[in-house]
VOGU-3710 file (C-alpha; in Angstrom, 3 decimals, decimal comma):
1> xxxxxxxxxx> -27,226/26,790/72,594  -24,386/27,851/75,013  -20,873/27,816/72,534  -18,564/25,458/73,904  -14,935/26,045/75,314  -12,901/25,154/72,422  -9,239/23,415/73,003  -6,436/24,035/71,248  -3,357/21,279/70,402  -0,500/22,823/68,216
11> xxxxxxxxxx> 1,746/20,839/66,127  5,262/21,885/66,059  8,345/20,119/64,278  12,287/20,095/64,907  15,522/19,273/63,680  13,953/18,329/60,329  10,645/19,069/58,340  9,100/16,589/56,349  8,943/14,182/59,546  4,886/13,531/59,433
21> xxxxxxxxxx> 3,454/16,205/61,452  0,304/15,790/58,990  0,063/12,213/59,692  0,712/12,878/63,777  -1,810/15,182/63,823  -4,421/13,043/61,434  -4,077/9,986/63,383  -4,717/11,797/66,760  -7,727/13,909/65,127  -9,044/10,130/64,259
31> xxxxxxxxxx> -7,989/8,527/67,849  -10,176/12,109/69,382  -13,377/11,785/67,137  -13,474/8,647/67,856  -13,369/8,790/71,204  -16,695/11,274/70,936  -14,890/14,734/70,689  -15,935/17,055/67,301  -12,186/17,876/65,781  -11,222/19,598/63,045
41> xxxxxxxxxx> -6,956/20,215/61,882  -5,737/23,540/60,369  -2,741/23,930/58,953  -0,461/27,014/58,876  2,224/27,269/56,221  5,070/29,836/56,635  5,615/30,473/52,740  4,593/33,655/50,830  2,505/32,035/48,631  -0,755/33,207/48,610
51> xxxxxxxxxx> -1,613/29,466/48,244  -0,166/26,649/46,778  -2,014/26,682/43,284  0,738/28,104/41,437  3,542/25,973/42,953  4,952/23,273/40,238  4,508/19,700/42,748  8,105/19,110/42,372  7,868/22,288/44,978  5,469/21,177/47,588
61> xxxxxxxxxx> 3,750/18,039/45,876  0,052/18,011/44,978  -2,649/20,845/45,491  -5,203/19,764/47,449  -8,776/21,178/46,858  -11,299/21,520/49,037  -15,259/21,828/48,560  -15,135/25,558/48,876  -12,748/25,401/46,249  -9,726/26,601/47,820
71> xxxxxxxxxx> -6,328/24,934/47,221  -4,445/24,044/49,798  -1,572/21,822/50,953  -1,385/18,021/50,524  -1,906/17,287/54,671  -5,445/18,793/53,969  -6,034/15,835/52,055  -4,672/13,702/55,025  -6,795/14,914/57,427  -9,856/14,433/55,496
81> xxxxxxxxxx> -8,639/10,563/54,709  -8,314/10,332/58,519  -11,453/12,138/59,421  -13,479/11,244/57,110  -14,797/14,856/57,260  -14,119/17,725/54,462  -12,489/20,746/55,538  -12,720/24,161/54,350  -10,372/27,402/52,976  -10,292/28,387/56,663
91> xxxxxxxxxx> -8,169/24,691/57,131  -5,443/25,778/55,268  -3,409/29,529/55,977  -0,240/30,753/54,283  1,899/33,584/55,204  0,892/35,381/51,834  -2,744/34,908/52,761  -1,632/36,624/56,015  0,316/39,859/54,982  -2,199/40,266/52,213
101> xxxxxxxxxx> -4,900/40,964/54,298  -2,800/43,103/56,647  -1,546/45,054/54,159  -5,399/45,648/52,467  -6,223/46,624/55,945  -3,421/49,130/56,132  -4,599/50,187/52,855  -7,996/50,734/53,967  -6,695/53,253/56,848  -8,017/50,587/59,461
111> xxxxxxxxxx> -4,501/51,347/61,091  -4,652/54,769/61,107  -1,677/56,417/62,837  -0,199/53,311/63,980  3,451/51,857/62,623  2,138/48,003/61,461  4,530/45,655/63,051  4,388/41,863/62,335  3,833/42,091/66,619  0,596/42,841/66,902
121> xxxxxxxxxx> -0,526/43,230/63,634  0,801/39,860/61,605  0,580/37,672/64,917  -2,977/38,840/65,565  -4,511/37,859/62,005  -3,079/34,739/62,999  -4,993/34,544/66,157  -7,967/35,490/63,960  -7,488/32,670/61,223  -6,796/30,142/64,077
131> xxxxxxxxxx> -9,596/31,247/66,093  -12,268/31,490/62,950  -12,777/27,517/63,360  -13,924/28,007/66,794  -17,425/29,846/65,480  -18,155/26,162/64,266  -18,132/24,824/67,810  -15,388/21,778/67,669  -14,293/20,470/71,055  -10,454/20,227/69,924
141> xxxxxxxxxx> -9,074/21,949/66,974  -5,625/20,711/66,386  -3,086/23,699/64,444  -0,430/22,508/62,554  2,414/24,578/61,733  4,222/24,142/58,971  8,237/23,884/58,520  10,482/23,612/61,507  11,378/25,349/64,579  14,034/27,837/64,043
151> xxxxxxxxxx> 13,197/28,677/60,538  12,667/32,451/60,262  9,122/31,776/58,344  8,199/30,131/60,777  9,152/32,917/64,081  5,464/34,836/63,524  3,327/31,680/63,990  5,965/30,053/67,117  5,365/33,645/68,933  1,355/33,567/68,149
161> xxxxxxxxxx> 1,316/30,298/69,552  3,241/31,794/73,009  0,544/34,639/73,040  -2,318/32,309/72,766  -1,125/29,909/75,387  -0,917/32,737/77,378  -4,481/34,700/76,741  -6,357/31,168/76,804  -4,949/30,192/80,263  -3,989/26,576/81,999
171> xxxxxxxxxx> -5,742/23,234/80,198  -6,921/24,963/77,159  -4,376/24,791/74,730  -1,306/22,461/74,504  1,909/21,898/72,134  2,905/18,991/70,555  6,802/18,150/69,251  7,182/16,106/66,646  11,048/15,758/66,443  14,055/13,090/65,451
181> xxxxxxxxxx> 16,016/10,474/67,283  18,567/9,534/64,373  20,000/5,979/64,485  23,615/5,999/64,515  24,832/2,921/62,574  28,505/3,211/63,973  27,620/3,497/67,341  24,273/1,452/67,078  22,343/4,234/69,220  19,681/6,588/68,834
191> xxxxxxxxxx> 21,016/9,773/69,898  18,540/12,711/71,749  21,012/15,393/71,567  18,910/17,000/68,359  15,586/16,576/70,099  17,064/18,346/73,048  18,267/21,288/71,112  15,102/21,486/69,526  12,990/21,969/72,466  15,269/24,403/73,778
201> xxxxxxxxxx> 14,733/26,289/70,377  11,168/26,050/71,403  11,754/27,367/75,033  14,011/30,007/73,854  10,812/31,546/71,819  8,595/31,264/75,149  6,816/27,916/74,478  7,337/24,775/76,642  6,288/21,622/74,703  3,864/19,668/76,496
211> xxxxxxxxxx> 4,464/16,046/74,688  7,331/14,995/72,399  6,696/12,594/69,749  10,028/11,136/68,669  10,107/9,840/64,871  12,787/7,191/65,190  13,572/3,771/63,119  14,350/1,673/66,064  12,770/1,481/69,435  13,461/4,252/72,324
221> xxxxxxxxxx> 15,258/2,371/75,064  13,814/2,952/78,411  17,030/4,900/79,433  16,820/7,002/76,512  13,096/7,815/76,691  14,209/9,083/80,016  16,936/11,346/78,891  14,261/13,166/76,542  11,699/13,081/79,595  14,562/15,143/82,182
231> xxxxxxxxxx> 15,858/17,390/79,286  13,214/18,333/77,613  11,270/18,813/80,648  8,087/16,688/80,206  6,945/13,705/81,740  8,087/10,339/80,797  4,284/9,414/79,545  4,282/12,186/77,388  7,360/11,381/75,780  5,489/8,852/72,680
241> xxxxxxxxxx> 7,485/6,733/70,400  6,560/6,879/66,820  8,562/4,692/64,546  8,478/3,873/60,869  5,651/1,677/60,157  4,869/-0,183/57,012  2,199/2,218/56,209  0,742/5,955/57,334  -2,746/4,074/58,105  -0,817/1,990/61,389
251> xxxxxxxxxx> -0,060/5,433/62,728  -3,403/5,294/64,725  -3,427/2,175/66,515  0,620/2,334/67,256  0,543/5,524/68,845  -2,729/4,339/71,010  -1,198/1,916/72,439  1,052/4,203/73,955  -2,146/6,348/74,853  -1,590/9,254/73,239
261> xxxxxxxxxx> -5,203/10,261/72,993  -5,083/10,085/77,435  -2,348/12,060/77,803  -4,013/14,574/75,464  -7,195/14,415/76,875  -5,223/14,912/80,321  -3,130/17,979/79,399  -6,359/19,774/78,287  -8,304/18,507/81,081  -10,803/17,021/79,170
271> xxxxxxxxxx> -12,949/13,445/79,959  -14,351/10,624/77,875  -16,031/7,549/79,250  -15,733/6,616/75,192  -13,035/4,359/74,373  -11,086/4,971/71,084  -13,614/2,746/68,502  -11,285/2,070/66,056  -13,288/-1,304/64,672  -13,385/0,205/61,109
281> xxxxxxxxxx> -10,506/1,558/60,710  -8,890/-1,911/62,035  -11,302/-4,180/59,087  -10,058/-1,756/56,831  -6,184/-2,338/57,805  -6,898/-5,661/57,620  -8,112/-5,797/54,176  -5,318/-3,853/52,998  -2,622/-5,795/54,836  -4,180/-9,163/53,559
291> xxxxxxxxxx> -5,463/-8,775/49,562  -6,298/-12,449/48,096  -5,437/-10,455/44,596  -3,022/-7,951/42,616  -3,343/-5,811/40,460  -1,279/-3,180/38,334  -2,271/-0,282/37,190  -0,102/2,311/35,021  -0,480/5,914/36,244  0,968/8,206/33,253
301> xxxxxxxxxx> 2,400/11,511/34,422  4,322/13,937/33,560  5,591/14,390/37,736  5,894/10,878/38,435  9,694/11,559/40,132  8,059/12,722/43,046  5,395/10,863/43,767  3,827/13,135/46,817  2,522/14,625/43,231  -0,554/12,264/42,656
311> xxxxxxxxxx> -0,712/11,195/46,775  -4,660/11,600/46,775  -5,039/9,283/43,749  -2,245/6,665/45,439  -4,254/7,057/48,453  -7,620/6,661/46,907  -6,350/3,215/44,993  -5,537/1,947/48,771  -9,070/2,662/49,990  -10,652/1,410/47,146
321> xxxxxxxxxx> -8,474/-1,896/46,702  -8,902/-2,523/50,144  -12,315/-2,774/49,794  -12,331/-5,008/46,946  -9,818/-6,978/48,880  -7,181/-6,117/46,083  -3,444/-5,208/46,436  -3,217/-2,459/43,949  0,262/-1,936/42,494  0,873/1,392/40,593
331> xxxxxxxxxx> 3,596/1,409/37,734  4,956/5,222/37,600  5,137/5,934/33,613  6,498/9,532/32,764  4,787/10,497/29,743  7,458/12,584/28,463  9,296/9,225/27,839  6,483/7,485/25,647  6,489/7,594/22,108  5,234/5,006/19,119
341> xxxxxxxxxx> 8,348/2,859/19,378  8,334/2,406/23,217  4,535/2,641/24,648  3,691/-1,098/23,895  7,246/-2,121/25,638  6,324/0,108/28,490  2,595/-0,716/29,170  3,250/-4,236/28,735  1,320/-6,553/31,612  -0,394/-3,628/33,041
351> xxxxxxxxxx> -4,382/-4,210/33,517  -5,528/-1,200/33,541  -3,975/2,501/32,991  -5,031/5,850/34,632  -3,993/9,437/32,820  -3,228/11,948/35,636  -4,239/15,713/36,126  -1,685/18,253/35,261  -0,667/21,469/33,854  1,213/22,832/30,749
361> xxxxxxxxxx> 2,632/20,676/27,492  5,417/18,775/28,385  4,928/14,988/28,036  1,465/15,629/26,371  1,893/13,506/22,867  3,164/10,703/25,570  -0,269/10,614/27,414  -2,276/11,126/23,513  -0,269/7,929/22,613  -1,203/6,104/26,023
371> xxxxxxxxxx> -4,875/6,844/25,214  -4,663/5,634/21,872  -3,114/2,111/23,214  -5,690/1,819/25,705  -8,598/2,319/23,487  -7,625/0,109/20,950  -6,413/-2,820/22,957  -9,535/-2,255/25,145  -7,021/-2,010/28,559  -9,666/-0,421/31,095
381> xxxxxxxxxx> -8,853/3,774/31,121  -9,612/6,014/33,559  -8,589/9,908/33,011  -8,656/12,231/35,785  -9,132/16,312/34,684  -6,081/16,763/32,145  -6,366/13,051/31,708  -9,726/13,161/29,454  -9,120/16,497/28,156  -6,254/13,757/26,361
391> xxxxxxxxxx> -8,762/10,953/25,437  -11,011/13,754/23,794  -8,466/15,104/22,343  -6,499/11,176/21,047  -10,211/10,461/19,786  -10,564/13,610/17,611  -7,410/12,873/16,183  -7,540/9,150/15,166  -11,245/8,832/15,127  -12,970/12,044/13,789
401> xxxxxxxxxx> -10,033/12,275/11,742  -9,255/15,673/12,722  -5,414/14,922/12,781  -4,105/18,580/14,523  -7,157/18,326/17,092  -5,636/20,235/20,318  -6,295/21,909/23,008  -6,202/25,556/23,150  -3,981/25,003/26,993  -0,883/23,693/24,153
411> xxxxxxxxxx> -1,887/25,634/20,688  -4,021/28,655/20,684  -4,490/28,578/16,880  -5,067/24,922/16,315  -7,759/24,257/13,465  -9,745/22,154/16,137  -10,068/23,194/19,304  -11,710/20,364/21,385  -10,802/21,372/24,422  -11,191/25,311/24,646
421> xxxxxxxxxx> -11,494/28,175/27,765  -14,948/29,317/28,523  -15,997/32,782/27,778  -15,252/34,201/31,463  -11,736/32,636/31,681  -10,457/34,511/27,926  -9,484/37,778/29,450  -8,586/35,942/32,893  -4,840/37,300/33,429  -4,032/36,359/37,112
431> xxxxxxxxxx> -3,008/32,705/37,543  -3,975/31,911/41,450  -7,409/30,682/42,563  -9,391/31,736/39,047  -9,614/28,140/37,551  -13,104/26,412/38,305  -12,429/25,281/41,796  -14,620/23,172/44,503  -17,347/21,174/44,707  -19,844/21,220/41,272
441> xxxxxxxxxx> -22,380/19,466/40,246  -22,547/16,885/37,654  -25,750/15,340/36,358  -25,695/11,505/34,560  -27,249/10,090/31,891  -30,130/7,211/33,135  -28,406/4,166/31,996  -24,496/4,864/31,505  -21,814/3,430/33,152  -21,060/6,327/35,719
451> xxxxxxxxxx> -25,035/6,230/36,498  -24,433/2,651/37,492  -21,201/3,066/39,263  -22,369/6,461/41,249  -26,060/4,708/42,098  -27,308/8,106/41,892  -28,606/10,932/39,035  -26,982/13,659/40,542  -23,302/13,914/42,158  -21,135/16,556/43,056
461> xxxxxxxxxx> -17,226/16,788/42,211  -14,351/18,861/43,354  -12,950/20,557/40,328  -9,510/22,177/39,502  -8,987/23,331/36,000  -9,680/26,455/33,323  -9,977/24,221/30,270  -13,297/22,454/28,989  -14,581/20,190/26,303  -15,686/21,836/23,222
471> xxxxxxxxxx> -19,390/21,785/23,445  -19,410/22,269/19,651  -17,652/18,607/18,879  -20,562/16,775/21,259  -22,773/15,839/18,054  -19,890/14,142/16,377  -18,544/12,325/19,636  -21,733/10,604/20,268  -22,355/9,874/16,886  -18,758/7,838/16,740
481> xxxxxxxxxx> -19,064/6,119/20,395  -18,148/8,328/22,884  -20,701/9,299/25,157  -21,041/12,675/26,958  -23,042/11,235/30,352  -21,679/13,480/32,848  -22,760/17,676/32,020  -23,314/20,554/34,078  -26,944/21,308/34,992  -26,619/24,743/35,139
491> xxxxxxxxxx> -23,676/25,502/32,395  -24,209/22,270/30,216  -20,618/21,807/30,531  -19,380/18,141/29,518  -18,002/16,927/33,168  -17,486/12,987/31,993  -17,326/11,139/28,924  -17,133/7,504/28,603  -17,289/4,565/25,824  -20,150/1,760/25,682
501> xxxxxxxxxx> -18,334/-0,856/23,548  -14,952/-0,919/25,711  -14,486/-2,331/29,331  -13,822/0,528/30,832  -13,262/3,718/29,316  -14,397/6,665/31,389  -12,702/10,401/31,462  -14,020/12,631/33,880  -13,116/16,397/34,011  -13,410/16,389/37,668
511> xxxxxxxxxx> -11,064/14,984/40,458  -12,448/12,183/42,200  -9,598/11,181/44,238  -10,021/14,290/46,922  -13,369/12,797/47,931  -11,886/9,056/48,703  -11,635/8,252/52,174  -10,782/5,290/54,402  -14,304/5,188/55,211  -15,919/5,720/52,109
521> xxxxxxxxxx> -13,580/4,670/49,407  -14,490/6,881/45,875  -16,902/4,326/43,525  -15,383/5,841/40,465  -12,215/4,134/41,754  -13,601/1,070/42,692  -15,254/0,276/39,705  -12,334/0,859/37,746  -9,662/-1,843/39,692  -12,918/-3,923/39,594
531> xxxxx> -12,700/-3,314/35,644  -8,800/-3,991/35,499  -9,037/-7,157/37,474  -12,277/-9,072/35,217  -9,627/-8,014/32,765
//
C-alpha cells in the first residue's frame, strides 16, 4: 500500500490563550472525518513539564489519560469526545518532553562536535514528534499549539511551524488563527485592532495565517469582517465567525454553516464529494437541548473552584443524560467544607452523589462522611479512583468496625491499611508517569451489577493511580455486603466494588469518564443517572 500525502492544519492563538483552540480544532477534526477524511489532533504545549501529571488542576485543570497510559492535557480529552477516536502519547508533546530527549541525545554523543542550538536541534525534534503521526497514514493531522503568539515558550514551535510550511511546499500544510474581537460596551463595537496586531506577530516570525477564526460575543458586521480580511491579509471567506454559543457541542454545526470544512479542504487542495454527515451528532444535540427530566447529582471534590478539574466527568454526565433524555445538573460540593454538622444540610435534595478522583489529604474526612450519608440513606453512589478508595475505606470504619481504617496515601502507620501501595510502587521515588496508567483490564463477576451494566465479562479501563485495595480485607468485605466484582485477571487486583442491597452503590478504581464520548456515552454513567432518577 502506497503511504498517502499527509496534510498538515496548525492551530495558532492571539491576543489571549484560553480562547478554545481545543474546541476549534475538535469541531473541525469532526466536520473532516465526517466528511470521509482519516484525522487525528496533536497538541503541543510550550511548558517545561515533562507532562502534566504532576501539575495540581488549579494549574492547568484535569490530566487527561490516554490508553497508552500517558497523561496529557485536558483538549486530548476533547478531541476524543469529538472524534470519537482515542489518541495516543504521541497526541500530546511538551517542551520538557522535547529538551529531554535532546539533551539524552547530546548525552549519548549523537551530536558530536556540534554546539546544540534550539535551531536545528529543539525545532527539529519538533518536526519529528509532529511528523511521527504521519507513519499511521491520516489524510489531515491538525497541530495545535499551545499558549499564544508572542509568548517566548511558545517562539520554538511558531519557527518549526515556518520551517515546515516551507520544506512541505504549496497546499500541504496550512495555519489557522484563532484570535479576539472584544466588544466594547462604551462604544458598542467590536474592535479588530488586537486581531490585527496578532497576525502581524505571526508575520513578523515568518508565518502568514491562512484563515482567522474570530472568537467574539456579538456578530462580525460585514464592514468589520472586511477590515480583518484587508489587514490581516486573507480572504474575506476565510475570515469565520465563531461566537459564544450555549454549549462547546454547537461549535460544529455553527462554524459549518460558514463552511469552514471548504475553505479547509480548499487551502490544502483537497476534494470530497462527501457532505459533512453530521445526523448523529445533530439527534444527540437535540436530546441534550430538549431533556423531558432533571436531575441533580452532587460531585464531592476537593478542586471544585475550578471546575476544568473534573471536565471529562461533566462531559461524560452530558453524553450520558442526553441519551437518557435527562438534563443532568451537577451541585459542586468541596469536601474540605463537609463535616457531621453540615453534610445532611449540604446534600439535601440531591438524587444521587458521585466522589471524584484526586490526590493528597486535604478534604478527605469530608468525602469519608459523604460516603457514610450515601450508604445509609441508600442515595445512589458512584466513586471514581480516589472516590472508592473512600467508600472502602468509610466501610472499614463504620462497618468492620475498624475505626482508624486508612489509607497508607494519608497515614503510613495506620493499624489498618485498606488501601495500601503494591510491592513495585514501595521504593518508587520519582513522582511523573510511575502510577498505573492506561488502559487495563478488568474482569466481572457473572451476575453483579457492573456485569449487567457493562453487558460484557471482560472490559478494559483507563487507570491513573499508585494506591490499591487491600487484598487482605476482601474476605471480610464480602462477608459484610460489599462485593469485590471487578479484579485484575492477571494481578487479582480489586478494580470495582459494589453493594447488592443498596440502589446503587458502585466504586470503581478506574476512570470511566475518559472513555465517554458523544457517540458512545460510558454505561457506567448511564446506569448511574438512570439509578438517581428511579430514585
Amino acid at each position: 500500500m502506497s503511504k498517502k500525502n499527509t496534510k498538515y492544519i496548525f492551530v495558532t492563538g492571539g491576543v489571549t490563550s484560553s480562547l478554545g483552540k481545543g474546541i476549534v480544532s475538535a469541531s473541525l477534526g469532526l466536520l473532516l472525518k465526517s466528511r470521509g477524511f482519516n484525522v487525528t489532533i496533536q497538541k503541543l504545549d510550550p511548558y517545561i513539564n515533562i507532562d502534566p501529571g504532576t501539575l495540581n488542576p488549579y494549574e492547568h485543570g484535569e490530566c487527561y489519560v490516554t490508553e497508552d497510559g500517558a497523561e496529557t492535557d485536558l483538549d486530548l480529552g476533547h478531541y476524543e469526545r469529538y472524534l470519537d477516536a482515542p489518541t495516543s502519547q504521541n497526541n500530546n508533546v511538551t517542551t520538557g518532553k522535547i529538551y529531554q530527549t535532546v539533551i539524552e541525545k547530546e548525552r549519548k554523543g549523537d551530536f558530536l562536535g556540534k554546539t546544540v542550538q534550539v535551531i536545528p536541534h529543539i525545532t527539529n525534534e519538533i518536526k519529528r514528534r509532529i511528523k511521527i503521526l504521519s507513519k499511521q497514514n491520516y489524510d489531515i493531522i491538525i497541530t495545535e499549539i499551545g499558549g499564544t503568539v508572542g509568548d517566548i515558550e511558545s517562539l520554538p514551535y511558531i519557527e518549526t511551524v515556518r520551517q515546515l510550511k516551507w520544506e512541505l511546499g504549496e497546499k500541504n500544510s496550512m495555519v489557522i488563527h484563532l484570535t479576539l474581537l472584544p466588544y466594547l460596551a462604551s462604544s458598542g463595537e467590536l474592535k479588530t485592532k488586537p486581531s490585527q496586531h496578532s497576525v502581524r506577530q505571526l508575520m513578523e516570525s515568518g508565518i502568514m495565517a491562512d484563515v482567522l477564526v474570530c472568537r467574539t460575543e456579538h456578530k462580525i458586521p460585514k464592514d468589520q469582517r472586511a477590515k480583518l480580511a484587508q489587514f490581516c491579509n486573507v480572504p474575506l471567506d476565510n475570515v469565520i465567525e465563531c461566537k459564544d454559543l450555549e454549549t462547546i457541542y454547537e461549535v460544529p454545526m455553527y462554524l459549518q454553516k460558514q463552511n469552514f470544512d471548504d475553505v479547509v479542504l480548499k487551502e490544502l487542495d483537497l476534494k470530497s464529494d462527501k457532505e459533512a454527515d453530521l445526523k448523529d451528532w445533530k439527534s444527540f444535540l437535540k436530546k441534550f437541548q430538549n431533556p423531558k427530566k432533571s436531575v441533580e447529582i452532587a460531585l464531592v471534590g476537593k478542586y471544585v473552584s475550578l471546575q476544568d478539574s473534573y471536565i471529562s466527568i461533566a462531559e461524560a454526565f452530558k453524553h450520558a443524560g442526553a441519551d437518557l433524555e435527562t438534563e443532568v445538573k451537577i451541585r459542586w460540593v468541596y469536601s474540605g467544607d463537609l463535616t457531621s454538622e453540615n453534610i445532611k444540610e449540604t446534600l439535601s435534595g440531591v438524587s444521587g452523589i458521585l466522589v471524584a478522583p484526586g490526590f493528597g489529604d486535604r478534604g478527605i474526612e469530608g468525602k469519608v462522611l459523604t460516603a457514610q450519608y450515601a450508604r445509609e440513606n441508600k442515595i445512589p453512589m458512584l466513586g471514581i479512583c480516589l472516590g472508592m478508595q473512600i467508600m472502602t475505606i468509610e466501610f472499614s470504619r463504620n462497618v468492620l468496625g475498624y475505626t482508624k481504617a486508612n489509607s497508607m496515601e494519608f497515614d503510613t502507620s495506620t493499624e489498618h491499611p485498606v488501601i495500601s501501595l503494591m510491592e513495585e510502587q514501595k521504593n518508587v521515588v520519582d513522582k511523573g508517569g510511575t502510577m498505573r496508567l492506561g488502559a487495563w483490564k478488568c474482569s466481572l463477576k457473572n451476575g453483579s451489577k457492573l456485569n449487567e451494566i457493562y453487558g460484557a465479562k471482560n472490559i478494559t479501563e483507563r487507570h491513573r493511580h499508585r494506591y490499591e485495595f487491600n487484598s487482605d480485607y476482601i474476605g471480610e468485605f464480602e462477608k459484610n455486603g460489599f462485593l469485590a466484582t471487578g479484579t485484575n485477571p492477571e494481578t487479582g487486583l480489586v478494580e470495582a466494588l459494589e453493594m447488592p442491597d443498596h440502589p446503587f452503590y458502585v466504586g470503581v478504581q478506574y476512570h470511566p469518564e475518559y472513555k465517554s464520548t458523544v457517540a458512545t456515552p460510558h454505561p457506567l454513567f448511564r446506569a448511574f443517572i438512570k439509578a438517581c432518577t428511579s430514585k
